[in-house]
N, C-alpha and C positions, 0 to 999 in steps of 0.2 A: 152481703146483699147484692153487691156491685158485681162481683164475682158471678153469680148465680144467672144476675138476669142477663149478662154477656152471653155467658154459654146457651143458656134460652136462646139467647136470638141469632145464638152462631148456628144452632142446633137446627133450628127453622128456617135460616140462610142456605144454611149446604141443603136441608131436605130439596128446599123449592127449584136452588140450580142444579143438583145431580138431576132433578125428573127435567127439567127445560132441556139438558145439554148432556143425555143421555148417553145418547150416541156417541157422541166424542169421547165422551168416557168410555165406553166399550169396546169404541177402535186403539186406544191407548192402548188399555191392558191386552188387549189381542194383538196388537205387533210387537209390543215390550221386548220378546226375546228375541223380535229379528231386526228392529229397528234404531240403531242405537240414534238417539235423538236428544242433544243439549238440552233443548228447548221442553224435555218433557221431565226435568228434573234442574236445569239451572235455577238455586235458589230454594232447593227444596224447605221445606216445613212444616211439621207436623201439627199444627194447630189446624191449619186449611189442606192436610194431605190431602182428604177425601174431594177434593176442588180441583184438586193442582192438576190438570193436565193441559193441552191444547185443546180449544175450539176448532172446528174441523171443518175448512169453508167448503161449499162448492158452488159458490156462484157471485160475483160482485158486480155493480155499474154504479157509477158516478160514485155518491158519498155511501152508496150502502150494500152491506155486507151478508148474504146468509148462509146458514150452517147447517150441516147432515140434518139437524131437528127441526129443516125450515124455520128456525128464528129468524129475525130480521135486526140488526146491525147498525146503528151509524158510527161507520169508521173513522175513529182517529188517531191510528197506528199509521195506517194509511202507508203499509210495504216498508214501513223504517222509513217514511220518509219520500219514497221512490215515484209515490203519485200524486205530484202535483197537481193533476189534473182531473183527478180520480180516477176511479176504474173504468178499464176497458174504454177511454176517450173514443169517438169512431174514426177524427183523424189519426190515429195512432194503430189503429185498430185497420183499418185500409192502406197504412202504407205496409204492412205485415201479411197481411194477406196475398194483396201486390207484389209483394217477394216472393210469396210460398208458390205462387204460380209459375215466378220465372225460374224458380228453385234453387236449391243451396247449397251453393258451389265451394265447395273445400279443398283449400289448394290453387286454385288462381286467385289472380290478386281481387279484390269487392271491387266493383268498378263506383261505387258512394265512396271508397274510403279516403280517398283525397278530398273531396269535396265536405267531407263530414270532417276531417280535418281541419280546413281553410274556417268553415264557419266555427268551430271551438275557437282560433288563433284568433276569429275576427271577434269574437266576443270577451273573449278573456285578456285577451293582447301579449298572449306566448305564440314566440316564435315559429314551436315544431308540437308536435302533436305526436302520440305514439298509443296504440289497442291492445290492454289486456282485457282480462273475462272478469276478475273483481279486483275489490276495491286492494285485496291483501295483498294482487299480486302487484299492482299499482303502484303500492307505497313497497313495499320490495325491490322493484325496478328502481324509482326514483334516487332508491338508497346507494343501491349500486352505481347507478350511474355518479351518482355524487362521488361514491369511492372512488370510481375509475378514473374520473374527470380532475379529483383533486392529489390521486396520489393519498391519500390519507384513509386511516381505517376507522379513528371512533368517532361516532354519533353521540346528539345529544336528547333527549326528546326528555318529556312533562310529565308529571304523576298524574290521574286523573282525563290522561286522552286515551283513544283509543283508534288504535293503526291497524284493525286486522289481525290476523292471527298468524303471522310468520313470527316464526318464533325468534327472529332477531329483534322484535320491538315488542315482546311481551317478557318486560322487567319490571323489576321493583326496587326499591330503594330500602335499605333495613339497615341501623345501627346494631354493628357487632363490637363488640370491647372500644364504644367509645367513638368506633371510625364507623361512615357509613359505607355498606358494600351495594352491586348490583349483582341483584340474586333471580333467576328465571321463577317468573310469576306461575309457575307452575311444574307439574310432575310432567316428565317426559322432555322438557328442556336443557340439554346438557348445559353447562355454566358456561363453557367456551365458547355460546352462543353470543351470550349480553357481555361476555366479558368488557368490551368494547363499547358500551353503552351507559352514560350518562345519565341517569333520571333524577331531574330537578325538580325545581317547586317552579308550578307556572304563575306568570307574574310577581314574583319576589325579585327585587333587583338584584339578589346576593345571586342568583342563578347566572345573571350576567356575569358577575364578576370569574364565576366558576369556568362560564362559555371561555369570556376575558383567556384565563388561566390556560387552559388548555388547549387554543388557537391553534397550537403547530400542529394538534392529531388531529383536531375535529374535523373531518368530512363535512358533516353537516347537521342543522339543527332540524328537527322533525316536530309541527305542529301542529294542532290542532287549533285552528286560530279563536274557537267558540269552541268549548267542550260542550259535547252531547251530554253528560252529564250533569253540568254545571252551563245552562245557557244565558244564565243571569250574570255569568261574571265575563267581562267584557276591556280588557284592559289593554287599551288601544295605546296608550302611550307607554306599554311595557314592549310591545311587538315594533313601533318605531324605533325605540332604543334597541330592540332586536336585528332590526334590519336594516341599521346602521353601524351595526357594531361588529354582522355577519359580512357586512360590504366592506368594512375597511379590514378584515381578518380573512380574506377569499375564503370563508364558511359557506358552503351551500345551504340555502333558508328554503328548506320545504314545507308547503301547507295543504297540509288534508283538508280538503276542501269537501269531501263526500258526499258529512249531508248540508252544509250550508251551500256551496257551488250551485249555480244556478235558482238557488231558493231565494234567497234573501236578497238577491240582487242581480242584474244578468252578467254581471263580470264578478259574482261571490264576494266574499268580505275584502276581498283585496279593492276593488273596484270601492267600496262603500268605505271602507277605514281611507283607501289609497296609498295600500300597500302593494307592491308587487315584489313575490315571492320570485326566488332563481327556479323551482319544478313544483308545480301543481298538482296533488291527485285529485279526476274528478271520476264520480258514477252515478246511482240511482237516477235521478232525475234524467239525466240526457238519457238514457238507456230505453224511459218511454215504458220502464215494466224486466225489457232485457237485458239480461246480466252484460255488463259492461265496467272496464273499468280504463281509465285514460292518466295518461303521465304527459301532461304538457309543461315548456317550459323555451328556458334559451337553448340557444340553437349550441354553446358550449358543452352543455351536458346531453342533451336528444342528441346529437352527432357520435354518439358513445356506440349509439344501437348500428348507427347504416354508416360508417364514416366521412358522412357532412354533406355538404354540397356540392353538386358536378356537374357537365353540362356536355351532350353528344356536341360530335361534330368536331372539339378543340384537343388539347393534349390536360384536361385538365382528369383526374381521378379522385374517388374520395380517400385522404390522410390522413380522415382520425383514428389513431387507434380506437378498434372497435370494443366490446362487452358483448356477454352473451346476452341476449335475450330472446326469448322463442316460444308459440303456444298455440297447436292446432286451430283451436277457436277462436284466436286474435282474428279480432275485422271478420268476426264471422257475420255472414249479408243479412242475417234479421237484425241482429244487433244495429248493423251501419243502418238499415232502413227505416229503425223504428228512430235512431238517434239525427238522423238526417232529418226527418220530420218533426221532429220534438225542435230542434236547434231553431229551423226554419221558421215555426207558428212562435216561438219568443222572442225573436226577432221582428215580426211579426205585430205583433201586443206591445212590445215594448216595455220600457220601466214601470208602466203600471199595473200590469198585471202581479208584481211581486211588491208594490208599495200598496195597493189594495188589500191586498191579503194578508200584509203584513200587520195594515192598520185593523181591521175586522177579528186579526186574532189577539193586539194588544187589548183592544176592546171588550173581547171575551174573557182576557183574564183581567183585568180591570173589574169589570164587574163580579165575576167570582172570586173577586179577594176583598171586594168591598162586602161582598154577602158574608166570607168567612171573617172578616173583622168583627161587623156587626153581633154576628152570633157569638162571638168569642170561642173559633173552631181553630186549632191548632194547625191549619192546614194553608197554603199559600200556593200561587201559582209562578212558576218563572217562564219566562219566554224569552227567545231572539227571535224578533220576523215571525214567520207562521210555526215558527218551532215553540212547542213547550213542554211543560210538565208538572207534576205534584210535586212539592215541598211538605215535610212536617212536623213536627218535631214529638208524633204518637207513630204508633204502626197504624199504617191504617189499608192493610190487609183486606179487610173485610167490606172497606169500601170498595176496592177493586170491582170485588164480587157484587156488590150493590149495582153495581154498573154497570156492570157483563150481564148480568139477570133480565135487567131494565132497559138492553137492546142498545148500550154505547158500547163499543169494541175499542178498549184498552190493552194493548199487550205485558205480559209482565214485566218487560224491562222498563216501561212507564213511560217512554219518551212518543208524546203524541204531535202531529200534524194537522192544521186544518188546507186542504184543497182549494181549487176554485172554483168545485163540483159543490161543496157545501154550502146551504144556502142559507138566508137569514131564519128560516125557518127551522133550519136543525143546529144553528146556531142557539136560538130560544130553546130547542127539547133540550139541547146537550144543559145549557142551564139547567133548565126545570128537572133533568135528572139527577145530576150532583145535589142541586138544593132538596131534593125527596130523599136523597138514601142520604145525606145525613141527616136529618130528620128522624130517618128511621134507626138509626145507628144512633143517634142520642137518645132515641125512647128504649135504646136498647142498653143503656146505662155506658156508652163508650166518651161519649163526651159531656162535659158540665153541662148543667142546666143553665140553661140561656139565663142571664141576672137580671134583664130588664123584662 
């Protein structure tokens, strides 16, 4: 019976969203063969195939979002993260435009890229500052420079983070006869990529021991200090014994800072735990929407890229041996302008614009965990700061779609944002929408029957 009335109501789920979100579905299968797109098949599943595609935007401001079918949207995907401020901010939006006037000059130096510099050092408290385009070439650079600076070749890095997609930090951990190997998390990674590569359990002290063990190769330890995965687990006095352990072993202690950098606090979790890492990656948010990605840090490892500090006039030159690093788009002047202006306005605000936002999203999931308690819904929320996401211990698939129907924009990977464009007022829909579609998914025989 249970069986029967599910599919019923899967059956009248996918009718209602194929006719709402038509479109998107139509542009799918009409570029399928020329577009190859992760995003239109990571995660595939037949039970929701006839679902599964992307939403297809063309238009956003502030918290909301609409699509080729003119639906309307309140976002809280919110770019992975990237818009703190929501869409299209107009002072973000004016200093970009400001640019496009003076135009976009590739190949001299950005005449912001110093000054957008100086404000990350002054906010974060790393020394040197360096521009890539994302996040993957960031934590790339970061790497190498640790290698260059330390003479050493292997890394360490966590199961359960996530560095981007250079194929030097997409490994995995698998017991073969007993012994655990690192094996490349995927087809097309040659092994002599990760050979060199470490992946522990984050937070278990036994990982220390292992870091411990292996001091004379490690280069350096690669973190995630908050997995985007996992935002509820928070283990502050694992990363103290980390970077202390990394400071007396000259280990370079890298933290991807991504997407918490600038979110959760203006100097990122290092600033709030009162950690500082030896190199930084930061992006999305400073970026203001454009792609950016930034490697800050001491002045020992950034001296890798330009060989250190010099000064006209004296007989001084730069002596560090240098690293390659290089990238047409580096500091390319929308990026610096929309990033110069972003840096400027949180400096600006100050600490409460991210203790605000932080308390208003604990808040939201507070309450929808007391709603899913109460009803005895298999379903919990986790958060750090304005970051969260669904927990559950069902599939709950079909809620997605519940959601997406009902005009919240949820992306598939699950990891949502609340803005500072969000208001208390779509704060209450986003409630009152969760609390409808399961509602309707328990009339639809997916969850027990409420016992009180």
């Amino acid at each position: 019976m249970n069986d029967r009335l599910q599919q019923k109501h899967l059956e009248a789920l996918l009718a209602r969203y194929i006719q709402r979100t038509k479109t998107s579905k139509q542009l799918a299968q009409k570029y399928r063969s020329v577009l190859a797109d992760n995003r239109a098949a990571d995660g595939f599943r037949f039970p929701v195939k006839e679902m599964f595609y992307p939403i297809v935007a063309k238009q956003s401001l502030g918290s909301r979002m609409w699509d080729v079918d003119d639906n309307e949207y309140i976002d809280i995907t919110m770019g992975f993260g990237i818009n703190l401020f929501g869409h299209n901010p107009p002072f973000i939006k004016e200093a970009i435009l400001e640019q496009m006037d003076r135009g976009v000059q590739i190949g001299p130096q950005s005449e912001l890229a110093g000054e957008v510099a100086e404000l990350i050092s002054k906010l974060t408290g790393m020394e040197r500052v360096a521009f890539s385009n994302t996040g993957t070439e960031a934590v790339m650079t970061a790497l190498r420079l640790a290698r260059a600076a330390t003479g050493r070749n292997k890394i360490a890095l966590f199961s359960g983070s996530y560095h981007g997609h250079f194929d030097g930090t997409l490994a995995i951990a698998k017991e073969v006869d007993g012994h655990l190997h690192t094996l490349p998390k995927a087809s097309g990674i040659p092994s002599n990529f990760v050979e060199n590569v470490l992946v522990l359990d984050y937070g278990n002290p036994q990982s220390l021991e292992i870091i411990k063990a292996n001091q004379q190769e490690l280069a350096a330890v690669l973190v995630e200090p908050i997995q985007s995965f996992r935002p509820d687990f928070q283990p502050k006095e694992f990363l103290y014994e980390l970077r202390q352990l990394t400071k007396e072993t000259g280990i370079a202690l890298i933290f991807d800072e991504m997407v918490t950098g600038f979110r959760i606090d203006l100097g990122g979790v290092q600033a709030l735990f009162g950690i500082q890492a030896d190199i930084t990656t930061y992006g999305k948010i400073v970026g203001g929407g454009m792609p950016i990605g930034i490697v800050a840090g001491k002045a020992t490892y950034l001296d890798k890229i330009d060989g250190g500090m010099w000064n006209y006039g004296d007989e001084s030159y730069p002596q560090v041996k240098t690293t390659i690093f290089a990238g047409t788009f580096c500091k390319h002047p929308l990026a610096m302008a929309a990033a110069r202006t972003v840096l400027q306005y949180l400096i600006a605000q100050g600490p409460s614009l991210q203790q605000q936002l932080n308390q208003r999203t604990s808040e939201l999931v507070k309450t929808l965990n007391v709603y899913f308690k109460e009803q005895e819904i298999p379903i919990w929320l986790v958060n750090f700061g304005s970051q969260f996401r669904p927990a559950a211990s069902t599939n709950i698939d079909p809620l997605l779609f519940h959601l997406l129907e009902k005009g919240l924009y949820i992306c598939e990977g699950r990891s949502c944002f609340l803005s500072t464009a969000h208001s208390n007022e779509d704060i209450s829909t986003i409630i009152q929408v969760v609390k409808d579609s399961v509602q309707e998914m328990r009339a639809g025989g997916f969850f027990p029957v409420y016992s009180n």
